[in-house]
C-alpha positions as CSV (number, residue, x, y, z in Angstrom):
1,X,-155.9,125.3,61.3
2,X,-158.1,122.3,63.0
3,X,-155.5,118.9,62.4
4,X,-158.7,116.3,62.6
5,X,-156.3,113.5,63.3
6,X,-155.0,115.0,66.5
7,X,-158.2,114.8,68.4
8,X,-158.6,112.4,70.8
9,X,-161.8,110.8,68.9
10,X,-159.2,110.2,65.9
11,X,-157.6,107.5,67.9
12,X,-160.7,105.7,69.4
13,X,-161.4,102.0,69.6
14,X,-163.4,100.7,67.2
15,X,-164.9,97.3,68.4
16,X,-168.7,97.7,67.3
17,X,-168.6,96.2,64.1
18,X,-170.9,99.0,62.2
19,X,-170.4,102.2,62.0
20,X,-174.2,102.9,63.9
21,X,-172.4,100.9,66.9
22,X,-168.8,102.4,66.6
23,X,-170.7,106.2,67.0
24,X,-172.5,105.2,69.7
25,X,-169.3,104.0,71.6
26,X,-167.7,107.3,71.2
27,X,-167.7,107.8,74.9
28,X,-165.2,106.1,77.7
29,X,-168.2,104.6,78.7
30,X,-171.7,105.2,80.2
31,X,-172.5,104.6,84.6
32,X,-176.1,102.9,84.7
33,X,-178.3,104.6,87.3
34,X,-178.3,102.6,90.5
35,X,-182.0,103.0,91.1
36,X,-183.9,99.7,89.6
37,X,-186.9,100.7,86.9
38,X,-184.9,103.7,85.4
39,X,-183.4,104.6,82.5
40,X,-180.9,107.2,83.1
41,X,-177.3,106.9,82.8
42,X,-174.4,109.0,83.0
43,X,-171.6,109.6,80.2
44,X,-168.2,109.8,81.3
45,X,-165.0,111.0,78.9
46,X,-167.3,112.1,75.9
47,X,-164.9,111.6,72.4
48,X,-167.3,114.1,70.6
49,X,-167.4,117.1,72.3
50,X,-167.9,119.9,69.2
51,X,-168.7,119.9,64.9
52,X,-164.8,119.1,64.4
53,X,-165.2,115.5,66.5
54,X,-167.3,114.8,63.3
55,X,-165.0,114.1,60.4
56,X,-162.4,113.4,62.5
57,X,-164.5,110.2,63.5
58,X,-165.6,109.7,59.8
59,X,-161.7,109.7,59.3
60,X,-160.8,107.2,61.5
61,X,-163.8,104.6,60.3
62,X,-162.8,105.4,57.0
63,X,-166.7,106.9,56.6
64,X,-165.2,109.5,54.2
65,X,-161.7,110.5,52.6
66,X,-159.5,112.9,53.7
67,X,-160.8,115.3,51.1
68,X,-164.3,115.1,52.1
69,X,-163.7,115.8,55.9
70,X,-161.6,118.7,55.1
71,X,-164.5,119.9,53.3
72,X,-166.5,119.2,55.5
73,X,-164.2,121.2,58.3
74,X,-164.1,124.3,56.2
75,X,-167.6,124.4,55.5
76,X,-167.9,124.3,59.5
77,X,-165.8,127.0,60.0
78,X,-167.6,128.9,57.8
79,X,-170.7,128.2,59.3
80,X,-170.2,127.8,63.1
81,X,-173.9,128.1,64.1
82,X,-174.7,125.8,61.7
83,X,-172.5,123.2,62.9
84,X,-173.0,123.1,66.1
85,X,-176.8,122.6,65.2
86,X,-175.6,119.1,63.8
87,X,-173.3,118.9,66.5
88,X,-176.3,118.5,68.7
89,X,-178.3,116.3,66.5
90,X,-175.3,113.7,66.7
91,X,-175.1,113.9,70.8
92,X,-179.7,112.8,70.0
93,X,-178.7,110.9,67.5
94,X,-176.4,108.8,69.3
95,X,-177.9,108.7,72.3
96,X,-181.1,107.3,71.1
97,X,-179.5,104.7,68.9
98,X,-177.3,103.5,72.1
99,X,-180.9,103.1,74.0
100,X,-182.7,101.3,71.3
101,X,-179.7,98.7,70.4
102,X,-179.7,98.1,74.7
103,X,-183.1,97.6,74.4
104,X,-183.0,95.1,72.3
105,X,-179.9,93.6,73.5
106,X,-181.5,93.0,76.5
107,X,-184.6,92.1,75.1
108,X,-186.8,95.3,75.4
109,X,-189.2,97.2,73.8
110,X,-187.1,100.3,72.9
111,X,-188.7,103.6,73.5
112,X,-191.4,105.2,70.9
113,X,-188.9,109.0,71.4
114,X,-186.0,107.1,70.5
115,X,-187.6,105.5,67.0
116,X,-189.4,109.3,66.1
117,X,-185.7,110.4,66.7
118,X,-183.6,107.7,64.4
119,X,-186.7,107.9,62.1
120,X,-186.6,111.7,61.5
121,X,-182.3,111.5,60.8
122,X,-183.6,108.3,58.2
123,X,-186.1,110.3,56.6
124,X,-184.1,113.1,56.0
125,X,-181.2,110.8,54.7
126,X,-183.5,109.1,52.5
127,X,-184.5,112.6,51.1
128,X,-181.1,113.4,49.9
129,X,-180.1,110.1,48.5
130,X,-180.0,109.4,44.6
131,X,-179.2,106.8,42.3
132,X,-176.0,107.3,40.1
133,X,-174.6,105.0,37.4
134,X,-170.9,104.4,37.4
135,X,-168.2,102.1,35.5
136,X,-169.1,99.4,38.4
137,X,-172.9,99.5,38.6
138,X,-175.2,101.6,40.2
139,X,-174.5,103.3,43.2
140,X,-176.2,105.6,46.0
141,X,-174.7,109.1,46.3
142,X,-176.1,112.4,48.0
143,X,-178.0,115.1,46.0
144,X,-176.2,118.1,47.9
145,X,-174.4,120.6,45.6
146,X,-172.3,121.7,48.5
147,X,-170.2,120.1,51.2
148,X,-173.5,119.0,53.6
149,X,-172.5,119.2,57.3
150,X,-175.0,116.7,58.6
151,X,-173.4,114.0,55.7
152,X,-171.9,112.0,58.5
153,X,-175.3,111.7,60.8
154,X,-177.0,110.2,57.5
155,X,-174.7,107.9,57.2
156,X,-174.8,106.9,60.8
157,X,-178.6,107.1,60.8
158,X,-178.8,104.7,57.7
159,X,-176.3,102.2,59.0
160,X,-178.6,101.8,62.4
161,X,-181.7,101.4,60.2
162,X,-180.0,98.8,58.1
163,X,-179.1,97.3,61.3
164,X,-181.9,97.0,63.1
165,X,-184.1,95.4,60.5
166,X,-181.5,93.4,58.2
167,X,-178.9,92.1,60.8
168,X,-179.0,89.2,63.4
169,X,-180.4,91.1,66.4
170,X,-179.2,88.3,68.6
171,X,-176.1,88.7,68.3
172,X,-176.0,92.6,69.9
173,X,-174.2,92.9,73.2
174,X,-173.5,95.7,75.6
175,X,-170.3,95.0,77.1
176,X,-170.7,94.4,81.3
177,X,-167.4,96.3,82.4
178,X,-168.5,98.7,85.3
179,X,-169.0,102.2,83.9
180,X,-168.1,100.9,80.1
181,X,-171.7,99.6,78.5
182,X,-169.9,99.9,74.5
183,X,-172.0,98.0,72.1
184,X,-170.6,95.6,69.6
185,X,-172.1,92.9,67.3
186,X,-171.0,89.4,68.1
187,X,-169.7,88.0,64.9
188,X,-167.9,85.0,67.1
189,X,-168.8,81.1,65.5
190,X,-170.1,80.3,69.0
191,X,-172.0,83.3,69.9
192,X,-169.4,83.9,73.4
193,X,-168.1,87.6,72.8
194,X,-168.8,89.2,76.3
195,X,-165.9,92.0,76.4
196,X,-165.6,95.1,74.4
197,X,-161.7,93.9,74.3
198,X,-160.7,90.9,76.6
199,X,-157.5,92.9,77.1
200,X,-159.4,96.2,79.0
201,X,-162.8,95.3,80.2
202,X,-162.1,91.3,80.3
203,X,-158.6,92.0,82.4
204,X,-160.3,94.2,84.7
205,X,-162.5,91.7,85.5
206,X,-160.6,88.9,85.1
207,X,-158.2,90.1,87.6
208,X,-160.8,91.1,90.4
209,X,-162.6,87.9,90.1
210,X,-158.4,86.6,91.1
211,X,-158.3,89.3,93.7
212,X,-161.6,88.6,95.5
213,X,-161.0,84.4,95.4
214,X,-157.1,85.1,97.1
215,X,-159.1,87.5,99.8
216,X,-162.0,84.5,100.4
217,X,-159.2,81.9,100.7
C-alpha cells in the first residue's frame, strides 16, 4: 500500500503563504531561459511527479484529513486512467498559476492561455460547490457523492482566484535565488521579504556576495 507521508512532496517547504502559491512551489525550483523576450523556463526536482503526489501534498498543507486523502488514494487506485487525467491537469494547473502570479509580481499582463486555464478549473469548482448549514453557520462543501479525484485542484484553483482579486497583489514576490523562482506573499510590516527562506536562498547569496568582495580585495 502507497504510505502518502513518505513521499518526498510530504516533507516540502511551505513558504507561499496560500495554498495557490504553496502548489505552485512544488518544484526545487524553475531555470529562467537566458534568451531576453521569452517566456520559457525549465523545472528542476519536480515534488509531483504522479496522482499519489496529490493528497500527499493536501496532507502536508493540512488541505484535507487523513481520511479524505486515503479516500482519495483508493479511489486512484481504482481508477488509474482517471488519475493520471487530473494528474495532468495539476502539472496546467500549476504551471499557469506560477506564470500569471510572476506576471503580476513583476508587473505584467499575464497571458490570455493562462486565465482560460485557471478559469476553466474555477468554473468547474464553482459547479460542484454547495451551501450547507451546520451547528457554526453556513458553510461551502462539494456536491460529489463519491470520493472526487480532482477535489484538491478545486481547491487550489479557488484559492488562486481568491487571490488574485481579493488579496494585496503588491505584496507577491518571486524569490531571486538562481534556478529557485518559489513564490510567496510578503506578509512582512515593511514590505522587505526577498528570500524564499534567508537560511537557503538568502545564505547562498549572502555568502557569494562575501566570496566575490574577498576575491576583489
Amino acid at each position: 500500500m502507497i504510505n502518502l507521508r513518505d513521499r518526498p512532496i510530504a516533507s516540502i517547504k511551505l513558504i507561499g503563504g496560500r495554498f495557490c502559491l504553496d502548489f505552485v512551489n512544488t518544484i526545487g525550483g524553475r531555470k529562467e531561459s537566458a534568451k531576453k523576450g521569452t517566456d520559457s523556463y525549465e523545472i528542476r526536482a519536480d515534488k509531483l511527479n504522479d496522482y499519489f503526489d496529490l493528497p500527499a501534498w493536501a496532507l502536508r498543507v493540512e488541505l484535507l484529513p487523513e481520511s479524505e486523502a486515503q479516500s482519495l488514494l483508493r479511489e486512484a487506485l481504482r481508477c488509474p486512467a482517471d488519475a493520471h487525467s487530473v494528474w495532468k491537469r495539476a502539472i496546467l494547473l500549476r504551471e499557469a498559476i506560477y506564470r500569471i502570479t510572476r506576471a503580476v509580481a513583476h508587473g505584467k499582463t499575464p497571458r490570455q492561455a493562462d486565465l482560460e486555464l485557471l478559469n476553466q478549473e474555477v468554473r468547474t469548482a464553482h459547479s460542484r460547490r454547495i451551501l450547507i448549514a451546520g451547528k457554526k453557520g453556513f458553510a461551502w462543501d462539494w456536491s460529489d457523492a463519491k470520493p472526487a479525484l480532482d477535489r484538491i485542484l478545486r481547491e487550489v484553483a479557488v484559492s488562486a482566484a481568491d487571490m488574485l482579486t481579493t488579496a494585496d497583489l503588491t505584496r507577491l514576490r518571486q524569490c531571486p535565488g538562481e534556478d529557485c523562482g518559489w513564490l510567496f506573499d510578503d506578509t512582512s510590516r515593511n514590505r522587505s521579504r526577498q528570500w524564499c527562506d534567508m537560511k537557503d536562498c538568502g545564505n547562498v547569496a549572502k555568502v557569494r556576495r562575501f566570496r566575490s568582495r574577498s576575491h576583489t580585495a
